[in-house]
C-alpha positions in Angstrom: 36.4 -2.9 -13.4 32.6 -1.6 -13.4 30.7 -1.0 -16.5 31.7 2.8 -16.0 35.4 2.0 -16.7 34.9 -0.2 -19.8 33.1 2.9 -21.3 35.4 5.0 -20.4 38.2 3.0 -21.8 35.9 2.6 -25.1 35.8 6.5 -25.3 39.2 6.9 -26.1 39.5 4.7 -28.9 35.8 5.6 -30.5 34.0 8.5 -30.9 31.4 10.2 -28.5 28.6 9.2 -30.5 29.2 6.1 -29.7 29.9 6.8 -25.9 26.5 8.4 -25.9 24.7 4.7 -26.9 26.6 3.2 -24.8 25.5 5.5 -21.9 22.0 4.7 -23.0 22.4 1.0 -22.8 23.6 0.9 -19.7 20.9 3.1 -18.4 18.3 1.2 -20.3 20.0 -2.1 -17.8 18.3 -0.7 -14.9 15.1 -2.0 -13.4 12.8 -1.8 -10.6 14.1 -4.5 -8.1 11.1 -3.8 -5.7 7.6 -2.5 -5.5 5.6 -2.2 -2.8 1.9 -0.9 -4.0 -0.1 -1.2 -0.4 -2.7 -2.9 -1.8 -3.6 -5.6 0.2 -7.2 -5.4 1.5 -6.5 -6.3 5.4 -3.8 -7.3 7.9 -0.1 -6.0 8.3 1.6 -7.4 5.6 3.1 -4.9 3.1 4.1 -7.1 0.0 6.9 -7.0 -2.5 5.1 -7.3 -5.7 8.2 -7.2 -8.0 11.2 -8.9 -5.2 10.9 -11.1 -2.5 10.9 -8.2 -0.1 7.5 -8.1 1.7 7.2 -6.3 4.7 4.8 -5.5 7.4 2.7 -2.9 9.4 4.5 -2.9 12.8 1.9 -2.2 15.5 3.2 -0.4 18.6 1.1 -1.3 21.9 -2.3 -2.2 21.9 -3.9 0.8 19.9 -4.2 -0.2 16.3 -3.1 3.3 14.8 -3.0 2.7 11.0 -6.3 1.9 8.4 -5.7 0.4 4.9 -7.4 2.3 2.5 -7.2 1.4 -1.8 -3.5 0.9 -2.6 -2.3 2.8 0.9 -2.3 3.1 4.5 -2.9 5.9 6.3 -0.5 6.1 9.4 -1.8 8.3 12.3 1.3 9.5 13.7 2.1 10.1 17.3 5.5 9.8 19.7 8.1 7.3 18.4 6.8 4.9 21.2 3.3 4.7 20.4 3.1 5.4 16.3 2.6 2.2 14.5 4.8 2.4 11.6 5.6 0.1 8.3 8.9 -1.7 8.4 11.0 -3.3 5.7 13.6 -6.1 5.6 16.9 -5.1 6.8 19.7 -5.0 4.8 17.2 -3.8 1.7 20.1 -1.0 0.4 23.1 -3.6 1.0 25.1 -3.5 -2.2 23.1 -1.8 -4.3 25.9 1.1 -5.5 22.7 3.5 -7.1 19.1 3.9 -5.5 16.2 5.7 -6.7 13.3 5.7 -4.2 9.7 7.1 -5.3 7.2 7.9 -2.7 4.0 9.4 -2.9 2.7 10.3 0.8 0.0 13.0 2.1 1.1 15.0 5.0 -1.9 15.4 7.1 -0.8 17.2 10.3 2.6 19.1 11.1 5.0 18.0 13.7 6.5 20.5 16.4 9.4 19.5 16.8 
């Protein structure tokens, strides 16, 4: 049984008030499980300052098409076979059963598709 069931079960023999603490416990149990800021001054690697789940700039061909700027990288874009791109582990979402992601990016072009 999840934690969702054992408050369930609880409901019927308490009140809702006390449903409504228990909600906020368990919502109060989640955390950030990994942060990646984009801070790092040079190179490719994208680091996992919270996890152990660093990643990296993948550069596509010989053109370097990304710059590192304070706490981001700017990405130039292109085709699918040229754009350099950043990549994460695999398996990153395995087993996690709710997900929250938080990005803040900058368009700076439109793409025709």
């Amino acid at each position: 049984m999840g934690p969702g069931c054992i408050v369930k079960t609880r409901l019927r023999q308490t009140n809702s008030i006390f449903f409504l603490l228990m909600s906020m416990l368990a919502a109060s149990e989640a955390s950030v499980i990994h942060r990646w800021s984009f801070s790092e001054a040079s190179g490719t690697n994208v680091l996992d300052s919270i996890g152990s789940a660093n990643g990296f700039v993948a550069v596509i061909g010989t053109n370097t098409d990304y710059s590192r700027l304070p706490g981001s990288i700017r990405l130039a874009g292109g085709t699918r076979s040229q754009a350099d791109y950043v990549q994460l582990p695999a398996e990153l979402l395995s087993g996690l059963t709710n997900l929250t992601v938080e990005l803040w990016a900058t368009p700076r072009a439109g793409q025709t598709w």
